[in-house]
Structures are given as structure tokens and as C-alpha cells.
C-alpha positions in Angstrom: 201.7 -87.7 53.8 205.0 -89.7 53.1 206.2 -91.7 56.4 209.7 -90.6 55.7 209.2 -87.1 55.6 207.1 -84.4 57.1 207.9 -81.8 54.6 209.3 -81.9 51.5 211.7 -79.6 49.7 209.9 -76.5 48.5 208.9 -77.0 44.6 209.3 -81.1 45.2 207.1 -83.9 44.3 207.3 -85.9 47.0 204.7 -88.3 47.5 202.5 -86.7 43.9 203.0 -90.7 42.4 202.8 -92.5 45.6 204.4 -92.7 49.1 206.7 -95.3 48.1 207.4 -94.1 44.3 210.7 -94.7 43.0 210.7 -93.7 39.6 209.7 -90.0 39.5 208.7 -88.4 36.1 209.0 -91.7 34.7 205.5 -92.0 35.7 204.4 -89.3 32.7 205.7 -91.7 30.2 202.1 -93.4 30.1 201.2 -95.6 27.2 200.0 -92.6 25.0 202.9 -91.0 25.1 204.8 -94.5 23.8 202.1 -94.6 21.4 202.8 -90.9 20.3 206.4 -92.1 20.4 206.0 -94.4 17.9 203.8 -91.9 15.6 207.0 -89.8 14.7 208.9 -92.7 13.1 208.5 -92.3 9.3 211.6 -93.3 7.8 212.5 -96.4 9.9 216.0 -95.1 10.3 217.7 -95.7 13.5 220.6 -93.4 15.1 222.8 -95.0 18.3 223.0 -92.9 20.5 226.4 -93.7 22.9 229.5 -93.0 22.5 232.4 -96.0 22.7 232.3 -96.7 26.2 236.4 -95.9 26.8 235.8 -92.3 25.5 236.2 -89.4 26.4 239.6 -91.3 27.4 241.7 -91.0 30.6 240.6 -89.7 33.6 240.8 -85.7 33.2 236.8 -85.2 32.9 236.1 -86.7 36.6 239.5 -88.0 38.8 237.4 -90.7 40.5 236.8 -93.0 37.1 238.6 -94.6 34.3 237.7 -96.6 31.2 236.7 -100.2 30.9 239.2 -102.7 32.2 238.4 -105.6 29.8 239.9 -108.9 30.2 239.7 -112.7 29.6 238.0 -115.0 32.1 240.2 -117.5 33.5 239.5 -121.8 32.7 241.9 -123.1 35.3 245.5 -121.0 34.6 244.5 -120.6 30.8 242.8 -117.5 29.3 239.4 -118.3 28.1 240.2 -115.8 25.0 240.7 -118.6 21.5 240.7 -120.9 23.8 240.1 -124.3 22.1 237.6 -127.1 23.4 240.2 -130.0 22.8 241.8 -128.7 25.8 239.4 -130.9 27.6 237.6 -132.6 25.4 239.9 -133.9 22.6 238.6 -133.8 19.3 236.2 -130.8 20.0 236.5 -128.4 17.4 234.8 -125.3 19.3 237.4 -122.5 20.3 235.8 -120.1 22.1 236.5 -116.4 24.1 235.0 -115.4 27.4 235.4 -111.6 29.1 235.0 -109.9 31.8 234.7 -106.2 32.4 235.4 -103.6 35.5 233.5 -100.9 34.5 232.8 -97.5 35.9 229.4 -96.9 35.7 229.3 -93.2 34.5 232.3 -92.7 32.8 230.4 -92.4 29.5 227.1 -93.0 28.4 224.8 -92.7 31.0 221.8 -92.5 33.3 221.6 -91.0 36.6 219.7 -93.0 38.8 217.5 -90.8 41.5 220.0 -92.4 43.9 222.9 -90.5 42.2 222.5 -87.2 44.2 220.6 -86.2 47.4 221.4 -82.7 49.5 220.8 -81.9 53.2 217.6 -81.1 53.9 215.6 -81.0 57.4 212.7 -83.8 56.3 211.5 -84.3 59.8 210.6 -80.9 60.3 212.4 -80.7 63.7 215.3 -78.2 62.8 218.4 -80.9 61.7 218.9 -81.7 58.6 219.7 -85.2 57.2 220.8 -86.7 54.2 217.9 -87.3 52.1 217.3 -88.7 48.4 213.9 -88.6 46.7 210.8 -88.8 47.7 212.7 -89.3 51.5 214.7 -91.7 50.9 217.3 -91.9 53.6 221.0 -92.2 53.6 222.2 -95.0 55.7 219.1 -96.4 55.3 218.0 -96.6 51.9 221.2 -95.7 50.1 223.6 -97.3 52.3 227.3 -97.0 51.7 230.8 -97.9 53.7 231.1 -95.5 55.8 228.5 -93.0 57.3 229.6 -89.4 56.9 227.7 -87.9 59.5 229.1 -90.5 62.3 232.5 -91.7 60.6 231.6 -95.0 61.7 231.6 -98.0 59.1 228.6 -100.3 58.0 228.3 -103.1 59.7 229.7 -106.1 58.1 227.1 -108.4 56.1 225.0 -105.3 55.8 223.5 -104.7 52.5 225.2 -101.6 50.7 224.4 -99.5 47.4 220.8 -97.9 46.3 218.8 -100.7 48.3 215.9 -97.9 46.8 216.4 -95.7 43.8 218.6 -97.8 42.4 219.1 -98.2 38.4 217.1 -101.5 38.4 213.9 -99.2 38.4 214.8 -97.2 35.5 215.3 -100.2 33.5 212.6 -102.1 35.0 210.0 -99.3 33.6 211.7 -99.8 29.8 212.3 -96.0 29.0 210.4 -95.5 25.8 208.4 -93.0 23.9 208.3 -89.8 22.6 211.7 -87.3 22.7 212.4 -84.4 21.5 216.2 -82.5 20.4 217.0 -79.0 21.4 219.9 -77.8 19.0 221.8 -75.4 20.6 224.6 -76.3 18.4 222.8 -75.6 15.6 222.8 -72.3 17.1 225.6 -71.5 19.0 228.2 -73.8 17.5 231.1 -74.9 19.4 231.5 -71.1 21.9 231.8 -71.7 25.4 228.5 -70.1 26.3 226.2 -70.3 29.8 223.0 -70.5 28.1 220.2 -69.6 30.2 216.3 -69.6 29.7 216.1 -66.5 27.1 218.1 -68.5 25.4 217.1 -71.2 25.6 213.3 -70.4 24.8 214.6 -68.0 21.3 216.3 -71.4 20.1 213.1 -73.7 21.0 211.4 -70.3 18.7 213.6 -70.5 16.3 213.1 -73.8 16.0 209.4 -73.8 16.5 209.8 -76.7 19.4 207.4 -77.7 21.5 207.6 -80.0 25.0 204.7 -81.3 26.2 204.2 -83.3 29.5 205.8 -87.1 29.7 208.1 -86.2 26.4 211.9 -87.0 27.0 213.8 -84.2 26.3 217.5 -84.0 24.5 220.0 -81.2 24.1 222.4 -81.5 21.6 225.8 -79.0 22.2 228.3 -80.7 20.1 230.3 -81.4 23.2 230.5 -85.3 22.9 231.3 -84.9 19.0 234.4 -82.7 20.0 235.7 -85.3 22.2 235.1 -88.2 20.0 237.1 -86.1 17.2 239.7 -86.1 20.4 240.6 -89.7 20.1 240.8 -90.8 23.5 243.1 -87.7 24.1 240.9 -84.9 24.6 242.4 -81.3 25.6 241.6 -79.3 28.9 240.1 -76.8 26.1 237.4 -79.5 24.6 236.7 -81.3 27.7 236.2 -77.6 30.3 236.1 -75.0 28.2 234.4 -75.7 25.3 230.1 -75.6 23.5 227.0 -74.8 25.6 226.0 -75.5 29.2 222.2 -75.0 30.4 223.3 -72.2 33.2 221.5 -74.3 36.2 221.5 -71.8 38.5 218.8 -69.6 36.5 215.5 -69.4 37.5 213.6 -69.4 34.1 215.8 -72.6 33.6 214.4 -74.4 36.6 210.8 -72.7 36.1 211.1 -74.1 32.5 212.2 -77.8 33.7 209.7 -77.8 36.2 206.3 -76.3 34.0 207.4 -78.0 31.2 206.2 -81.7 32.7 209.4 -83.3 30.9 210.4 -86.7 32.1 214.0 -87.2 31.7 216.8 -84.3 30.7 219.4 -85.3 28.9 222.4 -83.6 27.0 225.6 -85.1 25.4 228.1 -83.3 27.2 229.5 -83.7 30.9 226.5 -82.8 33.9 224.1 -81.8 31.6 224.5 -78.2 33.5 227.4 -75.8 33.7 230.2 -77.5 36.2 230.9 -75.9 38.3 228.1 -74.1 38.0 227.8 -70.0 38.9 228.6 -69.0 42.4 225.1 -69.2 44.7 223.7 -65.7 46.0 223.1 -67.6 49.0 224.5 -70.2 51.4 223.8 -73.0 51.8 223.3 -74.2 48.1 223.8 -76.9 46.2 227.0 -77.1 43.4 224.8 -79.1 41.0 221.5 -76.9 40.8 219.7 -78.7 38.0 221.2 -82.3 39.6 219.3 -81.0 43.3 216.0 -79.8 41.1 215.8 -82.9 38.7 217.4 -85.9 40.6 216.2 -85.0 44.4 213.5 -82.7 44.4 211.2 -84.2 40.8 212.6 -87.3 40.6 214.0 -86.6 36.9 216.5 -88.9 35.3 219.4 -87.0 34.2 221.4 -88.6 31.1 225.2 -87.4 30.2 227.5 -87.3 27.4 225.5 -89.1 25.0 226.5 -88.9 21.2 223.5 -86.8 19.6 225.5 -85.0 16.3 224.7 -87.1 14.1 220.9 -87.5 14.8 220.6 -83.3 15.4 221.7 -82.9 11.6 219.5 -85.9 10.2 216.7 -83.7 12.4 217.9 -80.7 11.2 217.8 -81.6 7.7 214.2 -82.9 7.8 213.1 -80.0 9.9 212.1 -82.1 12.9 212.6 -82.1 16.2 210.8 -85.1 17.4 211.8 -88.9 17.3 210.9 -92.3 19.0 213.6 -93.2 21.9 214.5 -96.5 23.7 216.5 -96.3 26.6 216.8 -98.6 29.4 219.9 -98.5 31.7 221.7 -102.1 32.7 219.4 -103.9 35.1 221.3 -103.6 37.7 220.3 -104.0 41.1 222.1 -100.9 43.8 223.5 -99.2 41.4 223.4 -95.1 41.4 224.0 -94.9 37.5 224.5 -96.9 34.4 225.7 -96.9 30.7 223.4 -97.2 28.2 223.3 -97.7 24.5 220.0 -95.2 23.7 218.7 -95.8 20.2 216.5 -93.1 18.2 214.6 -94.5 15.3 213.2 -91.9 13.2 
């Protein structure tokens, strides 16, 4: 039994790769799977998978962050940007640029780290509830941040903040490759703004005669992220809310389906992956992101949003293949709940 916990969530993991595990369904991606990974590339053509990291553009998709702030570094009070040598050293011919970046860290492209999302949940067993990550990691503790919402205090000055355990760093520390597959919805369900749910769900994998077998990475394919690239940076309320499929997280052949089907990450190029918001609960208290509380806190699934998959669904589509070889590590960034990433699908 876990120290941090004496019981887990019902239908969790917890403690299944270790005590101490950080990195969830990662585990499943074992060498075979790479190996089987690398058995589906037959054409050696490769398909990046990442949108422009300023798109969708603005902030209407999620208040709280913005595009890439790019600018020069500074040498003295000059901008490092065709900055020439002779400057300093005259005669030097070299003229060089040098940039910085603020970036928010899930404004496009991305991974979820298991850090990303926790819920309230009574780990100790002793009828109060605390804020808990995977696995039992703790708020304040392990995922430490400014202020602590259950006191209102602040952290302590010179304490260490961010995912001091679940952070991004272990995601790319494991390499993320192998074996994916692409579920097309769009290819079935075009651009309508449809809940799709597991009947669906399982008539298009059918249809499609798809299979997902335990350790693969699995990809759904809407059409969202292709609408909003079409946008240029200036995409309506329409395309960015109200537009394409969502996986309808709150049904139960859904979260049966993610849970039996021994998948390792979920991914999806549109916003959440799932429908947000998502259906009302029949019961309270619930979580608003259903497949986010199943995948990210209870399995210890990575969750990857509004990648760019168009193009590579209709290469798929043409060849009548689902399955492809996928590299995808996030930054290497130590604390960090989530990180762009620039996947790459060779074929």
C-alpha cells in the first residue's frame, strides 16, 4: 500500500506501477510496443503534428493565456536581433540574433502533465477530503503553488513551487514513442457539433475496422484544429465552441472503453479532448472535466490537446490505415503542469 494514501479512488491505479510512480500508463509503452511502433512505417513519410504555436489566436478559447510573447535578448541597451560582432570586437564580421520567449504553456500544442488536474478526494480514509493528484500526490506538498486554497495563506518565501512531482520533466524524460493509432470521427461526422459517446464511438472504430491494444497511443482526429487554422488567428465563437465532435466524457461506455482498452495517452486535436463543459452530472459532487478526473488523476493518462491531425487522418485514410509510428516528448521542463510539443508521425 501507497504511504500517501489509504484508499484510492474507485476504478484508480494507484500504486499498480509502484508506490512512488510518476508516469502512469506510460509504463505500457514497453520496448515491444516501440518496436511494433516502428513496424508500421512503410513509406518513410513524416507528418508534424502541431499547430503554429500563436494559433488558435487571442485569448477567446481559455481567458487565462495568450500567445507567445517573442522578443530580442538585450547586449547592454542594444537588441541582440542583427546585431553585428564589430560592436565589440571591431573587424568581426559575425552579426547575429538572440530571442527570448514568454510562453503559455498550453495555449496550443500540448501535453498534460498528471500534475495538470487533481479533484477532492478523502485519501486518508478518515472522512475529509484533500486535494490529491495521482498516485497521492498532495497539494501543498507535491504540487505546491502561491497560495494554499484550503487555508488562504501564502507559501512561504524560498519555498520551492510548481509540480515538485508529476511534473512534465517525466513525460519527456520517458521519450514518448511507439505505436499510435487515429480514430476519424471526421471522416465520419464531418465538421457537426456532435457529443459523440461510446456507440459512436465503437460503430466508427467498426467502420473503420480499428483496433487498440494495450500500451498503443491513441489519437482522435475531429477536424477542430483544421477549422481554426483556416481561422487565421481570428477564429469565431462558432469554430472555437460550437463547432466538430467531442468524446461526451461523462458516458460510461466512454470511460469503460478508456479504461479496458489499456491505451497509454488520449489525445485529440481539438480543445479538452472531451466536451467542455461537459453534460450536467446526475450527481453531486462531480468533477467538470470527467475524462480529465478518469485519465489525469485516477490512471495516470497523459492527455494531449489541439494538435493538428488533418492532414495525416486523410494520408491514413487514403492508404486505409489507421496505425503509424509517433514521437512525442514534451519540453524537459522541470515543475511544469503542461507543455507544447511538436509530435511527429512517420508513416
Amino acid at each position: 500500500m501507497a504511504k500517501r494514501w489509504k484508499r484510492r479512488p474507485e476504478g484508480s491505479n494507484w500504486g499498480d506501477y509502484g508506490e512512488d510512480d510518476q508516469l502512469g500508463r506510460l509504463n505500457d509503452i514497453t520496448p515491444q510496443k516501440v518496436l511494433e511502433g516502428i513496424r508500421e512505417v512503410r513509406d518513410g513519410r513524416r507528418f508534424c503534428l502541431s499547430l503554429p504555436l500563436d494559433y488558435p489566436g487571442g485569448n477567446k478559447l481559455n481567458a487565462r493565456r495568450f500567445p507567445p510573447k517573442i522578443e530580442p535578448t538585450r547586449s547592454g541597451a542594444d537588441a541582440a536581433f542583427c546585431y553585428p560582432y564589430a560592436k565589440v570586437k571591431p573587424g568581426a564580421t559575425d552579426v547575429v540574433c538572440d530571442d527570448a520567449v514568454k510562453i503559455w504553456l498550453q495555449y496550443s500544442t500540448q501535453w498534460d502533465a498528471l500534475a495538470h488536474m487533481g479533484s477532492t478526494f478523502d485519501a486518508d480514509d478518515d472522512g475529509v477530503a484533500e486535494y490529491v493528484f495521482y498516485n497521492g500526490y498532495r497539494a501543498g506538498e507535491h504540487v505546491v503553488g502561491p497560495v494554499d486554497y484550503r487555508t488562504g495563506e501564502a507559501t512561504a518565501p524560498g519555498r520551492a513551487q510548481g509540480a515538485l512531482k508529476l511534473g512534465i520533466e517525466n513525460m519527456a524524460e520517458n521519450g514518448v514513442q511507439g505505436r499510435a493509432v487515429l480514430i476519424d470521427l471526421h471522416r465520419h461526422f464531418g465538421r457537426a457539433h456532435r457529443l459523440v459517446g461510446w456507440t459512436d464511438l465503437a460503430e466508427v472504430m467498426r467502420r473503420d475496422r480499428i483496433e487498440v491494444e494495450k500500451g498503443d497511443m491513441v489519437l482522435v482526429h475531429t477536424g477542430w484544429s483544421q477549422a481554426v487554422l483556416e481561422a487565421a488567428k481570428s477564429p469565431s465563437e462558432q469554430t472555437l465552441h460550437a463547432s466538430c465532435t467531442k468524446l461526451d466524457g461523462r458516458d460510461p461506455g466512454i470511460q469503460r472503453w478508456i479504461v479496458d482498452s489499456g491505451l497509454s495517452v488520449l489525445v485529440a486535436d481539438n480543445y479538452a479532448v472531451e466536451a467542455h463543459p461537459s453534460r450536467p452530472c446526475d450527481r453531486d459532487p462531480c468533477a467538470m472535466l470527467p475524462i480529465h478526473e478518469l485519465c489525469l488523476f485516477k490512471l495516470g493518462i497523459h492527455l494531449g490537446e489541439l494538435w493538428h491531425l488533418t492532414p495525416l487522418a486523410e494520408w491514413l485514410a487514403s492508404k486505409g490505415r489507421s496505425r503509424f509510428f509517433l514521437t512525442a516528448p514534451p519540453l524537459r521542463l522541470p515543475g511544469a503542469v503542461g507543455s507544447p510539443v511538436t509530435p511527429v508521425a512517420t508513416v
